[in-house]
N, CA, C and O atoms as a Tripos MOL2 file, in Angstrom:
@<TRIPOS>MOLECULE
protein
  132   131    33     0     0
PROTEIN
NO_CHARGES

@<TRIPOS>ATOM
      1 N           7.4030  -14.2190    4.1020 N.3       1 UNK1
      2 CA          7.2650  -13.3790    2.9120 C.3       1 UNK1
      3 C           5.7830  -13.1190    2.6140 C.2       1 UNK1
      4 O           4.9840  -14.0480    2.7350 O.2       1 UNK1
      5 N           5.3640  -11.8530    2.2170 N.am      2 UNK2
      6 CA          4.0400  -11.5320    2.1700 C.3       2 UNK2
      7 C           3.9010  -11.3060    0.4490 C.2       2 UNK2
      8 O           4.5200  -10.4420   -0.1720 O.2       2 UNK2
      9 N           3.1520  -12.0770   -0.0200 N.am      3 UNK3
     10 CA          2.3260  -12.3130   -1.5620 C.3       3 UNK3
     11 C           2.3190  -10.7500   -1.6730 C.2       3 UNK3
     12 O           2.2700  -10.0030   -0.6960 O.2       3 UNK3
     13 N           2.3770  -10.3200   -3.0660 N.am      4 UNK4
     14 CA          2.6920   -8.9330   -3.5590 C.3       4 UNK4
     15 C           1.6610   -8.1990   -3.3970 C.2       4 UNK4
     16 O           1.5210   -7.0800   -2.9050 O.2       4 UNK4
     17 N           0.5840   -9.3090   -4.0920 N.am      5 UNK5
     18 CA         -0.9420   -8.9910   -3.8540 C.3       5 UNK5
     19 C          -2.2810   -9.2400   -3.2070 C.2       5 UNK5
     20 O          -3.0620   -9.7910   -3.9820 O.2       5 UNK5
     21 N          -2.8240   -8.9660   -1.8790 N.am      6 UNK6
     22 CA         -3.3430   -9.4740   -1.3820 C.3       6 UNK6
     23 C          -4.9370   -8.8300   -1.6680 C.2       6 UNK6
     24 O          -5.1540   -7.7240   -2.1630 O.2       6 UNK6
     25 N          -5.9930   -9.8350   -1.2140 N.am      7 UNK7
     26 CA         -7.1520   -9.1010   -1.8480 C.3       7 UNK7
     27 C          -7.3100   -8.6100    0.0590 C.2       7 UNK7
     28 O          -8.1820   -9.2020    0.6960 O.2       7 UNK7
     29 N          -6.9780   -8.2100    0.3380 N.am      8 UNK8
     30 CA         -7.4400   -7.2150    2.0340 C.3       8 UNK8
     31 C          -7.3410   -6.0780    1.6790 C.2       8 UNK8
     32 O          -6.8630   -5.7540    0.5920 O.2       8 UNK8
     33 N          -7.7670   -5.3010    2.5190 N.am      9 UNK9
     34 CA         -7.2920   -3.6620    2.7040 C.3       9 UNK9
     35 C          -6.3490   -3.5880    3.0510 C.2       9 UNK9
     36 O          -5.7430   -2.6620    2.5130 O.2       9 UNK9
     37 N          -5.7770   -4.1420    3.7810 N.am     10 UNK10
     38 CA         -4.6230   -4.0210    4.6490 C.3      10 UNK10
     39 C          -3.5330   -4.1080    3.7040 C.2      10 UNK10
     40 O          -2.6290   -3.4040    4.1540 O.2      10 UNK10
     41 N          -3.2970   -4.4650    2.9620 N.am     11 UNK11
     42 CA         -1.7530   -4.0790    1.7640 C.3      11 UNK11
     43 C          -2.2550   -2.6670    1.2450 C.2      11 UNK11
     44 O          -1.3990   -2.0600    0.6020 O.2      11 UNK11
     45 N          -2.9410   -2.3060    1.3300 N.am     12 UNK12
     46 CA         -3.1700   -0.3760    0.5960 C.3      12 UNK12
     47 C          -3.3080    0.0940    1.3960 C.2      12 UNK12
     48 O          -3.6100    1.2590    1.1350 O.2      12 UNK12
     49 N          -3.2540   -0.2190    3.0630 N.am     13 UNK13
     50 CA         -2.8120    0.4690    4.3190 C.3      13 UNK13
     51 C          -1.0720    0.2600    4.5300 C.2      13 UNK13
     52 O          -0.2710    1.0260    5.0660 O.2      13 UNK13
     53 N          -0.8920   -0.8260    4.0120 N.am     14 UNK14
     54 CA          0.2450   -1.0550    4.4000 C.3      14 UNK14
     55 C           1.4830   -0.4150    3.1960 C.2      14 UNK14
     56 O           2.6000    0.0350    3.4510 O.2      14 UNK14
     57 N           0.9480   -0.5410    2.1310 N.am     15 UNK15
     58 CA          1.6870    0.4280    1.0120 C.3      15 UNK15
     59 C           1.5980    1.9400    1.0150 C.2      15 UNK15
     60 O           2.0840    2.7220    0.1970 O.2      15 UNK15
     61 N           0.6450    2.2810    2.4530 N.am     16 UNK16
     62 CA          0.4950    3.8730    2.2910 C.3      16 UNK16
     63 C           1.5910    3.9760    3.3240 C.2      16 UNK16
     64 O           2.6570    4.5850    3.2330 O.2      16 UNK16
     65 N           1.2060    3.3960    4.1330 N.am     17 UNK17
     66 CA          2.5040    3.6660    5.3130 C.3      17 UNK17
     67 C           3.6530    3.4360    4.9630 C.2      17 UNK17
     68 O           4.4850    4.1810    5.4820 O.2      17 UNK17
     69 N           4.0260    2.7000    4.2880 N.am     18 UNK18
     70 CA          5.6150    2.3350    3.5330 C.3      18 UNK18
     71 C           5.9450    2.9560    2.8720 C.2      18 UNK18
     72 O           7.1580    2.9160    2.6640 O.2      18 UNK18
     73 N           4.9720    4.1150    1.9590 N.am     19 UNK19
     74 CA          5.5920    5.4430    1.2550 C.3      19 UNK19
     75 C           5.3340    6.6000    2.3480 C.2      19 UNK19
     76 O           5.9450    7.5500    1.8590 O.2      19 UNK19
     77 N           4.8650    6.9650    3.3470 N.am     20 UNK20
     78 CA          4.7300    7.4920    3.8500 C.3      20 UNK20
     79 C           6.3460    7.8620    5.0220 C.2      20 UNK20
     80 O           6.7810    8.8800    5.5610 O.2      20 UNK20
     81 N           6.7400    6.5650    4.9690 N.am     21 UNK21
     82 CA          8.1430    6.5730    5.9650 C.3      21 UNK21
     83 C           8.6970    6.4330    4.5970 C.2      21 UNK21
     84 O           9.1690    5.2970    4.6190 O.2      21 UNK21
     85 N           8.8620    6.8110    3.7000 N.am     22 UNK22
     86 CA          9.9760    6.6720    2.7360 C.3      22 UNK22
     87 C           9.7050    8.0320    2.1030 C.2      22 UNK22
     88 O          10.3070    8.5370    1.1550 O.2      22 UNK22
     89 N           8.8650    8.4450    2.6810 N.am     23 UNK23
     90 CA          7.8970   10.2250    1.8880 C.3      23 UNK23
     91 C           8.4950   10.4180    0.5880 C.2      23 UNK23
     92 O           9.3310   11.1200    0.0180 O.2      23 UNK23
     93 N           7.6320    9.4150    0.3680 N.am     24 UNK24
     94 CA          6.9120    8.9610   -1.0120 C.3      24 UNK24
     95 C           6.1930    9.4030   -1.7730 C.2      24 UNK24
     96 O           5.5690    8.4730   -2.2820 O.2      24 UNK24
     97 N           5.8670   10.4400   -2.2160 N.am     25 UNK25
     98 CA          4.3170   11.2650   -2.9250 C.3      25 UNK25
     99 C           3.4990   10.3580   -4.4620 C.2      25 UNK25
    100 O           3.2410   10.8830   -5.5450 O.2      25 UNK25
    101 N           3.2470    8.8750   -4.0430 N.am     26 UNK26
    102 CA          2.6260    8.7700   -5.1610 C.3      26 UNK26
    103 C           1.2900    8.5250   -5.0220 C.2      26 UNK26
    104 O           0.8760    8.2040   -3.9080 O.2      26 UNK26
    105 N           0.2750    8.6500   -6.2670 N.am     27 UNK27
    106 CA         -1.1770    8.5210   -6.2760 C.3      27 UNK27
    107 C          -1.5680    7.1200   -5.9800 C.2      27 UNK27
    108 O          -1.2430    6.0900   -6.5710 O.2      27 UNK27
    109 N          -2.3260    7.2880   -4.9540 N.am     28 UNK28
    110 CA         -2.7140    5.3130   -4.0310 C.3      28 UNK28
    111 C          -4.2590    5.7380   -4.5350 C.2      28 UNK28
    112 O          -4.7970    6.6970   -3.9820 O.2      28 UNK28
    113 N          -4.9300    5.0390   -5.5490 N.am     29 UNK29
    114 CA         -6.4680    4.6250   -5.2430 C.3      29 UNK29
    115 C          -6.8270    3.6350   -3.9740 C.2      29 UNK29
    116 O          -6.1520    2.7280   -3.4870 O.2      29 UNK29
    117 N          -7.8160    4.0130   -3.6990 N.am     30 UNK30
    118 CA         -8.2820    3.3380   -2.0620 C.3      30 UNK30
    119 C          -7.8240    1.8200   -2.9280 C.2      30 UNK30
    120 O          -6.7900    1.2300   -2.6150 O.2      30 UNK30
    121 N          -8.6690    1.3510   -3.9440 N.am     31 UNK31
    122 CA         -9.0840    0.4150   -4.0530 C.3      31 UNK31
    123 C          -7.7430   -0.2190   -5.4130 C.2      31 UNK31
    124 O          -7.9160   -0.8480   -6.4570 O.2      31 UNK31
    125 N          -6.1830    0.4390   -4.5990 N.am     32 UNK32
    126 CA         -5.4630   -0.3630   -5.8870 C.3      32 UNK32
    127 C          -4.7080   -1.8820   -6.0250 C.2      32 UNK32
    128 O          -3.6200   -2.1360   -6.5430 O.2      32 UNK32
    129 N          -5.5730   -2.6970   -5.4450 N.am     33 UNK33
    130 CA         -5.3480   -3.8900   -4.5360 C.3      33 UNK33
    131 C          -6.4220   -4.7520   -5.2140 C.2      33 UNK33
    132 O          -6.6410   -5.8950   -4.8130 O.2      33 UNK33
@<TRIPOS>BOND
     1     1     2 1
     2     2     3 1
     3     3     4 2
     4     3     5 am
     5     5     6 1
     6     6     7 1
     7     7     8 2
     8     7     9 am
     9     9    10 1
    10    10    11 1
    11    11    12 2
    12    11    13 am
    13    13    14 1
    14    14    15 1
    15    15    16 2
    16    15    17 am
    17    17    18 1
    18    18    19 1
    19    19    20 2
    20    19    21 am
    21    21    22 1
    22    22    23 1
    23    23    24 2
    24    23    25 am
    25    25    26 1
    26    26    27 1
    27    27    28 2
    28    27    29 am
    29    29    30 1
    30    30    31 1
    31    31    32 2
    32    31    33 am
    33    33    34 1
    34    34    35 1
    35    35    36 2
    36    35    37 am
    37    37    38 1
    38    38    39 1
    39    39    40 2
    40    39    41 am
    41    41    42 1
    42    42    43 1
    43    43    44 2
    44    43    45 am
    45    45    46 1
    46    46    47 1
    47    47    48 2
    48    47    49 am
    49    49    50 1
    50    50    51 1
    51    51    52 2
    52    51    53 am
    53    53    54 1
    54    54    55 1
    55    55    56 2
    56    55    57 am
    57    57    58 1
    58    58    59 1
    59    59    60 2
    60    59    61 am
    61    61    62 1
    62    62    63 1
    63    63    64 2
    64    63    65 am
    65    65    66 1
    66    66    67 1
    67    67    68 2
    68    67    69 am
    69    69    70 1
    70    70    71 1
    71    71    72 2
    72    71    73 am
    73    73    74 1
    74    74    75 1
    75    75    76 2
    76    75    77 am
    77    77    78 1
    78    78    79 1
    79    79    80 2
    80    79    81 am
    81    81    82 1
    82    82    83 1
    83    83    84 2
    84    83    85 am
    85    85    86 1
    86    86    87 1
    87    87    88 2
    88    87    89 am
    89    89    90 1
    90    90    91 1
    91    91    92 2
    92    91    93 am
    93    93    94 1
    94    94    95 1
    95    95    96 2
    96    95    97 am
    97    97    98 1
    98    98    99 1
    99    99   100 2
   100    99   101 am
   101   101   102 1
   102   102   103 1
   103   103   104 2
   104   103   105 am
   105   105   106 1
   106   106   107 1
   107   107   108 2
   108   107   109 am
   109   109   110 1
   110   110   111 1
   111   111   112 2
   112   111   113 am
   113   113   114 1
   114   114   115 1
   115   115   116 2
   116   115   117 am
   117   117   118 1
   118   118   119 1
   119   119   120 2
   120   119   121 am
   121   121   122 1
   122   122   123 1
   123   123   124 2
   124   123   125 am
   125   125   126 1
   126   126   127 1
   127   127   128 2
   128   127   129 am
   129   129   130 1
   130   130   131 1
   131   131   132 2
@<TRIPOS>SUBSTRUCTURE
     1 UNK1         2 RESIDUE 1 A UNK
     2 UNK2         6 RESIDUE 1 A UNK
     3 UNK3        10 RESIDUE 1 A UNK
     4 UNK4        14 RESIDUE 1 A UNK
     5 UNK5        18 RESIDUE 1 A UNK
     6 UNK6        22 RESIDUE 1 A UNK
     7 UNK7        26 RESIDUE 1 A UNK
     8 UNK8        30 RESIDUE 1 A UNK
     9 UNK9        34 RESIDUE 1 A UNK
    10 UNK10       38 RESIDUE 1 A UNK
    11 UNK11       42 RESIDUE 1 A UNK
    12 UNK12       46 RESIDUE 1 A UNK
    13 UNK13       50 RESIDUE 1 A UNK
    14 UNK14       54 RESIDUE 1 A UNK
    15 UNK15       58 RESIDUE 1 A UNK
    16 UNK16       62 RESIDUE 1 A UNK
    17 UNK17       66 RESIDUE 1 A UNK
    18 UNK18       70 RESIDUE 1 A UNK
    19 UNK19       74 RESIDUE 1 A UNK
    20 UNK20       78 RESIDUE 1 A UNK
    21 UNK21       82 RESIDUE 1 A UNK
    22 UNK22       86 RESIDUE 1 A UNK
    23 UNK23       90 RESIDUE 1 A UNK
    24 UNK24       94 RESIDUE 1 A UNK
    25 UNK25       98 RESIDUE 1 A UNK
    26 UNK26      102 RESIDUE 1 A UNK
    27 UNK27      106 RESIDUE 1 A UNK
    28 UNK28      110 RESIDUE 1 A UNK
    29 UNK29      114 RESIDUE 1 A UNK
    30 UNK30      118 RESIDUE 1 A UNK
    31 UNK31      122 RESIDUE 1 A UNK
    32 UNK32      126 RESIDUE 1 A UNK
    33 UNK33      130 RESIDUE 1 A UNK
C-alpha cells in the first residue's frame, strides 16, 4: 500500500497518469504534493 502522501515527485507523476487513463480533466499544480 502506498501512503496517500508522499513528499517525491513521483505521486504528481503518478496522479497525472492515473487521471490521464481514467481521462480525467482535473487542475494538477506541479507542486500539489
Amino acid at each position: 500500500r502506498l501512503p496517500l502522501v508522499e513528499p517525491d515527485e513521483k505521486s504528481a507523476e503518478i496522479i497525472r497518469a492515473t487521471l490521464k487513463d481514467y481521462k480525467i480533466d482535473l487542475p494538477i499544480p506541479p507542486k500539489a504534493v
